[in-house]
LOTOR-791836 format. One line per 3 residues: number of its first residue (from 1); their letters; for each residue x, y, z of C-alpha. Coordinates in steps of 0.05 Angstrom, whole numbers. Each point is the difference from the previous one (the first is absolute). Layout:
BEGIN
NUM> a> X,Y,Z; ...
# end
This chain:
BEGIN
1> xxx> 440,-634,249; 60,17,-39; -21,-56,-63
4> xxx> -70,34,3; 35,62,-13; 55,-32,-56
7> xxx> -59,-34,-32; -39,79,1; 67,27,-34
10> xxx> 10,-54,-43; -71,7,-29; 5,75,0
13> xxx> 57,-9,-45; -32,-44,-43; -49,53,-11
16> xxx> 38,46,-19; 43,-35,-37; -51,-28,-54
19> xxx> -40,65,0; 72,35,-20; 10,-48,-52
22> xxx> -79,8,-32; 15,75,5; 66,-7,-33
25> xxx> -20,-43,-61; -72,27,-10; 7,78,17
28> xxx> -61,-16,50; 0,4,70; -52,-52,35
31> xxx> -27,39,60; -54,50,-17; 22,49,53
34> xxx> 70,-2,-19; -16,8,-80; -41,67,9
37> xxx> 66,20,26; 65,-29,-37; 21,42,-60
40> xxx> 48,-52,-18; -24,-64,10; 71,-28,-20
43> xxx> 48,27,50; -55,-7,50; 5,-76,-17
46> xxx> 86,10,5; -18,19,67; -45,-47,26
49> xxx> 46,-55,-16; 56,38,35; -40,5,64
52> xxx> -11,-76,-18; 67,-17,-7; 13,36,69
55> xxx> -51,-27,28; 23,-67,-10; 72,1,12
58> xxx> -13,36,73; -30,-77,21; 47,-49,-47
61> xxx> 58,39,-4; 10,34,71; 74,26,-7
64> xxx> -15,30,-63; 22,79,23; -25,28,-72
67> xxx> -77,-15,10; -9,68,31; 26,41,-68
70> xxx> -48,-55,-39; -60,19,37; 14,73,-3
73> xxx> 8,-4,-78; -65,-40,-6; -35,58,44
76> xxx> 32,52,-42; -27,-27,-66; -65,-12,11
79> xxx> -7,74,21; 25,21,-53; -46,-43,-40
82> xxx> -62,37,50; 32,56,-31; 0,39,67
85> xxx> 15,73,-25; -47,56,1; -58,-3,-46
88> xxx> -19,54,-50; -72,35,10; -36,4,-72
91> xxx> -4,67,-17; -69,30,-6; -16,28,-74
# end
């Protein structure tokens, strides 16, 4: 069970970790759904390969005590890339 699961992380991180990259070097994010949303394509890519990085290190590198402030700082960058803050309403003419 638990190399099902390492094998499920590992892939995850994968993932994410090429689709960072793309999104860092093109400016273009490869999932639809999360394109509509990304205002920054970039930092949304930073963060992906953060959560990558994290990702990968909580399997190969289990005493590592600093993957918890990596995976926060890959969540808190790609929110920021959403761009989570309240929308402006056009203004009727």
């Amino acid at each position: 069970m638990s190399s099902v699961i390492l094998v499920a992380v590992l892939m995850m991180a994968l993932i994410l970790g090429v689709t960072g990259l793309l999104a860092m070097v093109t400016g273009r994010i490869a999932f639809p759904w999360v394109r509509r949303g990304a205002k920054q394509p970039r930092v949304w890519g930073a963060g992906a390969l953060l959560i990558a990085a994290n990702l990968a290190t909580a399997w190969l590198v289990p005493n590592f005590h600093g993957q918890s402030l990596v995976g926060m700082a890959g969540l808190g960058l790609i929110c920021w890339a959403q761009g989570w803050r309240r929308r402006e309403t056009p203004r009727a003419k």
